[in-house]
C-alpha positions in Angstrom: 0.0 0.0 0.0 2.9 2.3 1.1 4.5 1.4 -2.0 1.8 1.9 -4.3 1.0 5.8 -2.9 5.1 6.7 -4.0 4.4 5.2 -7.2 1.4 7.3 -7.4 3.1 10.8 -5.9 5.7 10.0 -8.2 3.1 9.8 -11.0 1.3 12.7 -10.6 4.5 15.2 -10.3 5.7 13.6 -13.7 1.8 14.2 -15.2 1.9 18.0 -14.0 5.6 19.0 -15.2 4.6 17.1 -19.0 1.1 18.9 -19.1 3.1 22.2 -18.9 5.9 21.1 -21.3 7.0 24.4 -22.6 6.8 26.2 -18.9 9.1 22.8 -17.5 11.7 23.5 -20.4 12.1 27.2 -19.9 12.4 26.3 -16.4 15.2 24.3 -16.7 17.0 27.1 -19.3 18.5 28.4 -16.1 20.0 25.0 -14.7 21.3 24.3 -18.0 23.0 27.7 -18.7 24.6 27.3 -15.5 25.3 23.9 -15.5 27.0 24.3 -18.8 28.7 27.4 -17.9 30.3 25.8 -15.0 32.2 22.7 -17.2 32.9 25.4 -19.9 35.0 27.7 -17.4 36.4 24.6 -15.4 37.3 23.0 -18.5 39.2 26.3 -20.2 41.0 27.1 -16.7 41.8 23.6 -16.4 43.1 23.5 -19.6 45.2 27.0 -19.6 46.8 25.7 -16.6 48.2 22.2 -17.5 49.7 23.9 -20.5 51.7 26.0 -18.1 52.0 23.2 -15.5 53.1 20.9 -18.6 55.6 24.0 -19.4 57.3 23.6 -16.8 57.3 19.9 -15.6 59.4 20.1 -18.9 62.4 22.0 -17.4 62.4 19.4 -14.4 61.5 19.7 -10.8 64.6 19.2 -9.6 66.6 21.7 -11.6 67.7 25.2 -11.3 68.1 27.6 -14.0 70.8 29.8 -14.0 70.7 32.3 -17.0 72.9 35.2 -18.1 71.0 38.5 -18.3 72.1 41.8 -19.7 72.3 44.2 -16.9 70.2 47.4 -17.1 72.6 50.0 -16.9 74.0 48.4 -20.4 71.0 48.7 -22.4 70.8 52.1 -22.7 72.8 53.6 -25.9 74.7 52.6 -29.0 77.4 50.1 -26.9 79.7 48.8 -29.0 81.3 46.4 -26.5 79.3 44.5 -23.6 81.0 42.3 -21.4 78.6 40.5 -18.6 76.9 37.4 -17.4 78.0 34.1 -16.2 81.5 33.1 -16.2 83.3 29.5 -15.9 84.6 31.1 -12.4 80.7 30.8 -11.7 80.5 27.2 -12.9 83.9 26.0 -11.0 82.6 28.0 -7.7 79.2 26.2 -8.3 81.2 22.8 -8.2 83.2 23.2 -5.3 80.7 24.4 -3.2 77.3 22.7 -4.1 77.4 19.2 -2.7 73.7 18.6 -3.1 74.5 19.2 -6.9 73.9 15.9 -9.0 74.5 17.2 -12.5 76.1 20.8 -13.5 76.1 21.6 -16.8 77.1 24.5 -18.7 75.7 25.7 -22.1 76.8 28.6 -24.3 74.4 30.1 -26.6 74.7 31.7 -30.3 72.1 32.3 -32.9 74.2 31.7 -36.2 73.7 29.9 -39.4 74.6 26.7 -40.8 74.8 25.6 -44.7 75.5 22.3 -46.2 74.8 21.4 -50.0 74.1 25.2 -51.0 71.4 25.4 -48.4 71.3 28.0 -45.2 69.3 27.8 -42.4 69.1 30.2 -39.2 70.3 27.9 -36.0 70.4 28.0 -32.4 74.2 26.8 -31.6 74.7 25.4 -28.1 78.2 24.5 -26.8 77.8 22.2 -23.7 78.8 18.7 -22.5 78.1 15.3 -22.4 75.8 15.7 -19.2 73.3 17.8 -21.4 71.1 15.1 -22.6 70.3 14.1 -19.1 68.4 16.9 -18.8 66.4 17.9 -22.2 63.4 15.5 -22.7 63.6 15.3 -26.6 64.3 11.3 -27.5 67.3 10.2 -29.5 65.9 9.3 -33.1 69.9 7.9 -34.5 73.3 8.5 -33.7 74.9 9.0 -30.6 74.9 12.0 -28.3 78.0 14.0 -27.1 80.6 12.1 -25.6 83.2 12.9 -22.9 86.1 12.0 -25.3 84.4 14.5 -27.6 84.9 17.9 -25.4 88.3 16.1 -24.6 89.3 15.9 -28.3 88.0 19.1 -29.1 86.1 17.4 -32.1 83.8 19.1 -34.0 80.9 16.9 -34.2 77.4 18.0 -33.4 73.9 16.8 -32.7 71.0 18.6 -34.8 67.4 18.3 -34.1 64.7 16.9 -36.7 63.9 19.4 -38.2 67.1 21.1 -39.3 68.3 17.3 -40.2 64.9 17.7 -42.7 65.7 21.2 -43.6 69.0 21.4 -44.2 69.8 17.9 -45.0 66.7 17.0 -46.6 67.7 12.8 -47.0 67.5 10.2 -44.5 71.2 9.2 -44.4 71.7 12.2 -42.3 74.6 10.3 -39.5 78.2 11.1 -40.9 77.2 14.4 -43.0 78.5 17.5 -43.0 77.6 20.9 -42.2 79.4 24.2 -41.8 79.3 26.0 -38.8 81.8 29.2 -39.1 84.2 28.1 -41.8 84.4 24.5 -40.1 82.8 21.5 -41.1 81.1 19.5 -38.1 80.2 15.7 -38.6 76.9 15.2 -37.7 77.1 12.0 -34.7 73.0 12.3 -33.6 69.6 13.6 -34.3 67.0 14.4 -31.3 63.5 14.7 -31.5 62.4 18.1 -32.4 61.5 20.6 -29.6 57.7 21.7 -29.7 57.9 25.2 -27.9 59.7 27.6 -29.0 60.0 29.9 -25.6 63.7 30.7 -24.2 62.9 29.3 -21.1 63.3 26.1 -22.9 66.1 23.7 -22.7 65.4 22.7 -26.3 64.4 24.6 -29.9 63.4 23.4 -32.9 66.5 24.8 -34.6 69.4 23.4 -32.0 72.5 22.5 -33.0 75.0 21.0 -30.0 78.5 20.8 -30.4 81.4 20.2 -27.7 81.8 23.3 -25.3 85.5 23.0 -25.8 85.1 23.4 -29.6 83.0 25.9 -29.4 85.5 28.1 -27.2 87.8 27.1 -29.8 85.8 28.9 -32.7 84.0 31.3 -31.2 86.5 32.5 -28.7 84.6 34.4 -25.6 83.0 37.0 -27.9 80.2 37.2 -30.2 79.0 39.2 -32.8 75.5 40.9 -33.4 73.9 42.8 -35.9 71.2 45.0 -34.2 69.9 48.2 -35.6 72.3 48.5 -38.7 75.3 49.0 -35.4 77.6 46.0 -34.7 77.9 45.0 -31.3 80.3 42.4 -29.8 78.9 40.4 -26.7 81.6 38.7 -24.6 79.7 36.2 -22.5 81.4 33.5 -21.0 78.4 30.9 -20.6 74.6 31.8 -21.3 73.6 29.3 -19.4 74.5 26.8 -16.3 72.0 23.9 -15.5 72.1 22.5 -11.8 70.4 19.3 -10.9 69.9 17.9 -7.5 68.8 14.8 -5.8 66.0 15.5 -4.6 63.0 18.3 -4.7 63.9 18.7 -0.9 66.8 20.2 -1.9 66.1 22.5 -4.6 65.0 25.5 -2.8 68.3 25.5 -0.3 70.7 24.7 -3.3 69.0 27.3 -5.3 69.6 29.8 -2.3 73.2 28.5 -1.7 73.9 29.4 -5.9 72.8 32.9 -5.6 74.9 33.9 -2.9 77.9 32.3 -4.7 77.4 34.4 -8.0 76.6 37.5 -6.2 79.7 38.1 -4.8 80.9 38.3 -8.4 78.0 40.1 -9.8 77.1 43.2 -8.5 75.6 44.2 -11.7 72.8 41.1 -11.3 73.0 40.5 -14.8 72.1 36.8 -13.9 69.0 35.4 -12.9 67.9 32.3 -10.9 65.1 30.0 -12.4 63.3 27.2 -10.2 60.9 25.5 -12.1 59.6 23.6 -9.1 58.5 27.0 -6.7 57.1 28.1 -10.4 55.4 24.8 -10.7 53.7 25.0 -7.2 53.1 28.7 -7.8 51.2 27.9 -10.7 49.4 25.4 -9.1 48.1 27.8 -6.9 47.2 30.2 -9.1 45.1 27.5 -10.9 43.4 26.4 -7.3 42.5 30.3 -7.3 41.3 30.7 -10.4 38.9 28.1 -10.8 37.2 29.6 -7.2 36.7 32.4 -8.9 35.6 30.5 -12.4 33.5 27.9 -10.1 32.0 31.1 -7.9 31.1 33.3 -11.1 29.1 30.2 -13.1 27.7 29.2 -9.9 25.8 32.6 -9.6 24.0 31.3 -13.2 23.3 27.7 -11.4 21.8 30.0 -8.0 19.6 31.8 -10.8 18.3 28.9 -12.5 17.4 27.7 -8.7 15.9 30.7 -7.5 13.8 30.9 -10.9 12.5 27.1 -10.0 11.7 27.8 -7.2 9.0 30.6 -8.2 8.0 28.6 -11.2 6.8 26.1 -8.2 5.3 28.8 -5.9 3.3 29.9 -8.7 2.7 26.2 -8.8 1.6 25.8 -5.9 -0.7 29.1 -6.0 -2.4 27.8 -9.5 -3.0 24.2 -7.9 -4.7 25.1 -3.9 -7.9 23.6 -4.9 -5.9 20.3 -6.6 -4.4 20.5 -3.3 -7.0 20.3 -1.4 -9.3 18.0 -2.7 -6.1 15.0 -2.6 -5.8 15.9 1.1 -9.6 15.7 1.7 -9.9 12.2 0.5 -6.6 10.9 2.4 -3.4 12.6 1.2 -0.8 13.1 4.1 1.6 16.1 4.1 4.9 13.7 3.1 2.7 13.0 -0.4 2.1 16.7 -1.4 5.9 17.2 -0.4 7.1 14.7 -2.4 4.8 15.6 -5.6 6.4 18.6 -5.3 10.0 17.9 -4.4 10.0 15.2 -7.4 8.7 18.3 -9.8 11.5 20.2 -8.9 14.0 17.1 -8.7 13.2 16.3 -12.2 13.9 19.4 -13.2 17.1 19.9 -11.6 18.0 16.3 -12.8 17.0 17.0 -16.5 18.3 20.5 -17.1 21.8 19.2 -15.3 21.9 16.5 -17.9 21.2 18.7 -20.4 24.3 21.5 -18.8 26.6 18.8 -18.8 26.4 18.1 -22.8 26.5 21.4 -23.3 29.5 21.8 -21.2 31.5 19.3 -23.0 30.6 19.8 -26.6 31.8 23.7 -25.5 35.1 23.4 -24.7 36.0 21.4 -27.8 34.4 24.2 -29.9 36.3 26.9 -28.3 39.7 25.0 -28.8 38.5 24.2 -32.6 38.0 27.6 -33.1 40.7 29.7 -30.8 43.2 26.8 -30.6 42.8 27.5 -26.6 43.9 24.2 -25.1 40.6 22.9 -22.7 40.7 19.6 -20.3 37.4 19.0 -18.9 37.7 17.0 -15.6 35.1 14.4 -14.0 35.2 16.4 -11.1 34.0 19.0 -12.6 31.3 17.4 -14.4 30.4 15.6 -10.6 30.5 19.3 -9.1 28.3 20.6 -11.5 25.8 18.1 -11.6 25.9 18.1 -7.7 25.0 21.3 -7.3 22.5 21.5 -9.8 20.9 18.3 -7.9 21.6 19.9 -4.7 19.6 23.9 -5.5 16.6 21.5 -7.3 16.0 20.5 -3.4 17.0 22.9 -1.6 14.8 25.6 -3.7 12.2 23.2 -3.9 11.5 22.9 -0.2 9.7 25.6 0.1 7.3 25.7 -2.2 6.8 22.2 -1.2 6.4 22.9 2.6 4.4 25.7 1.4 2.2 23.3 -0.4 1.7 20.7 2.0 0.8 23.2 5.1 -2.3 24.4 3.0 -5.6 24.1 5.1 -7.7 21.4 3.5 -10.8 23.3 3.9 -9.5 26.4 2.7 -7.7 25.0 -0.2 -11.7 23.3 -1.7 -13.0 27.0 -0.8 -10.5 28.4 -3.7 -11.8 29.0 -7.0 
């Protein structure tokens, strides 16, 4: 019996919301919107921050960053000589001192060009040593990499990336060619996988071409020449870049710390600067944890719409329907039945236009990256939040009008016309 009066509460609230079709779906409008609104902005701040996050898992949580900068005071004017940044004294200080150091790596940077068979391409030339491709996560495709013997030897071999072996080489017997790198002829030993980002916070480019330290020294000497503004300039810059590795993330921070008070003693200038990837990694992280509050807390106010416009769709409900009402609790209807017509009106609702959000919230994103090539992830848990809540305002705003409902005198409710 107890069974068979749900069944037919459950009934009737189903019968009232499909005999007003059109007032149940614009209803819902609200639910959906928000709903929709809330996997859409979940989904693009989600997706904005893994790139970043992805960014920078790439330069390796346990590595520092040490990179030459050109001090401010030499920035200003036509300066035909600038000497600055990091020197080997850094790098052999950085080595005695540092014993929580696993890897320490130099790397001297030049943007130059290379030709071989009458064709020139624009490069990125890095001297560094063996030790280097430890760090960078682009795959060896053939070859070798840079060997100890080779800085030793002074050799000029090198290691390109994909795409200048396609571009410049254009064959696949690449291993054992030639190309010309300042008058000299380097053998080509390996070829890495081709970077993807193109940023300078980046170990690897597209265009990289890694020779022997030593040999680079050897060529280029300690100065370099640039072409800027029609005026030739000559850069003397000892090392670009050194790379640190440590054991352990617990020992990042305090290694970090320990490097900059090394190099300051010969910098007064600061024309360095100190990169860790892992305080910008849990920065970021943060940054995302704030920003989808604020993304969760500005498409929420659409959900607390669509539930404050349900819940006066069901107090006019309840106003049209007094003498309905009334005559169900004349002939035996308790209280906990005209609540739960009610609460299963609004329920439905709630259910239905969440449904309908979440669709909407994932064909969305995938649209907006289609269109603006913004990268999105959409999460489960924000597809669980969203539905949640939506669930969760289709009760809460539907208790009222229920209560409301249910606490009708009988007697007054037949009276109504």
């Amino acid at each position: 019996m107890r069974h068979q009066a749900i069944v037919k509460t459950i009934q009737l609230g189903l019968r009232s919301l499909w005999l007003h079709k059109l007032r149940s779906c614009l209803t819902m409008l609200g639910l959906i919107f928000g709903v929709g609104s809330v996997v859409t902005m979940l989904a693009v701040g989600e997706g904005a921050s893994q790139q970043a996050i992805d960014k920078i898992r790439k330069l390796g949580a346990t590595n520092i960053i040490i990179s030459t900068e050109v001090p401010k005071a030499k920035q200003k004017g036509r300066i035909r000589m600038k000497i600055f940044g990091l020197t080997n004294k850094d790098f052999e200080s950085i080595a005695q001192t540092c014993d929580r150091v696993r890897h320490l790596i130099p790397a001297r940077i030049i943007n130059t060009q290379s030709m071989s068979k009458n064709r020139l391409k624009d490069i990125r030339l890095i001297g560094t040593k063996a030790n280097y491709f430890q760090l960078i996560d682009q795959p060896l495709l053939t070859g070798r990499t840079l060997l100890d013997f080779d800085l030793e030897q002074r050799a000029q071999v090198c290691v390109i990336s994909e795409k200048i072996a396609r571009e410049l080489l254009n064959n696949s017997h690449t291993i054992g060619q030639e190309i010309l790198l300042k008058d000299q002829y380097f053998k080509v030993v390996g070829i890495i996988q081709s970077a993807e980002q193109t940023d300078q916070n980046s170990f690897t480019q597209p265009t990289d071409v890694i020779i022997p330290i030593s040999t680079m020294k050897t060529l280029f000497g300690d100065s370099a020449i640039e072409n800027k503004g029609g005026s030739t300039t000559w850069e003397k810059v000892e090392l670009h870049k050194i790379y640190a590795q440590t054991y352990s993330t617990e020992d990042v921070e305090q290694t970090a710390k320990a490097i900059e008070t090394i190099i300051e003693d010969n910098h007064p200038d600061k024309d360095f600067n100190i990169s860790v990837p892992l305080a910008l990694l849990k920065q970021t992280m943060e940054t995302r944890r704030m920003f989808n509050i604020v993304l969760g807390a500005i498409a929420g106010i659409s959900l607390l719409v669509g539930g404050i416009g349900i819940m006066n769709i069901m107090l006019a409900n309840v106003t049209e329907r007094v003498r309905e009402i009334g005559i169900r609790r004349a002939i035996g209807a308790k209280k906990i039945h005209i609540v739960g017509q009610f609460l299963i009106e609004t329920v439905v609702l709630s259910v239905l236009g969440g449904l309908i959000g979440i669709l909407c919230g994932i064909s969305l994103p995938a649209i907006i990256t289609y269109f603006t090539e913004m990268p999105t992830l959409i999460t489960s848990g924000s597809i669980i939040l969203a539905f949640g809540i939506s669930a969760s305002i289709g009760i809460l705003f539907g208790l009222y009008p229920a209560y409301r409902a249910a606490s009708l005198d009988p007697i007054k409710a037949l009276r109504n016309e």
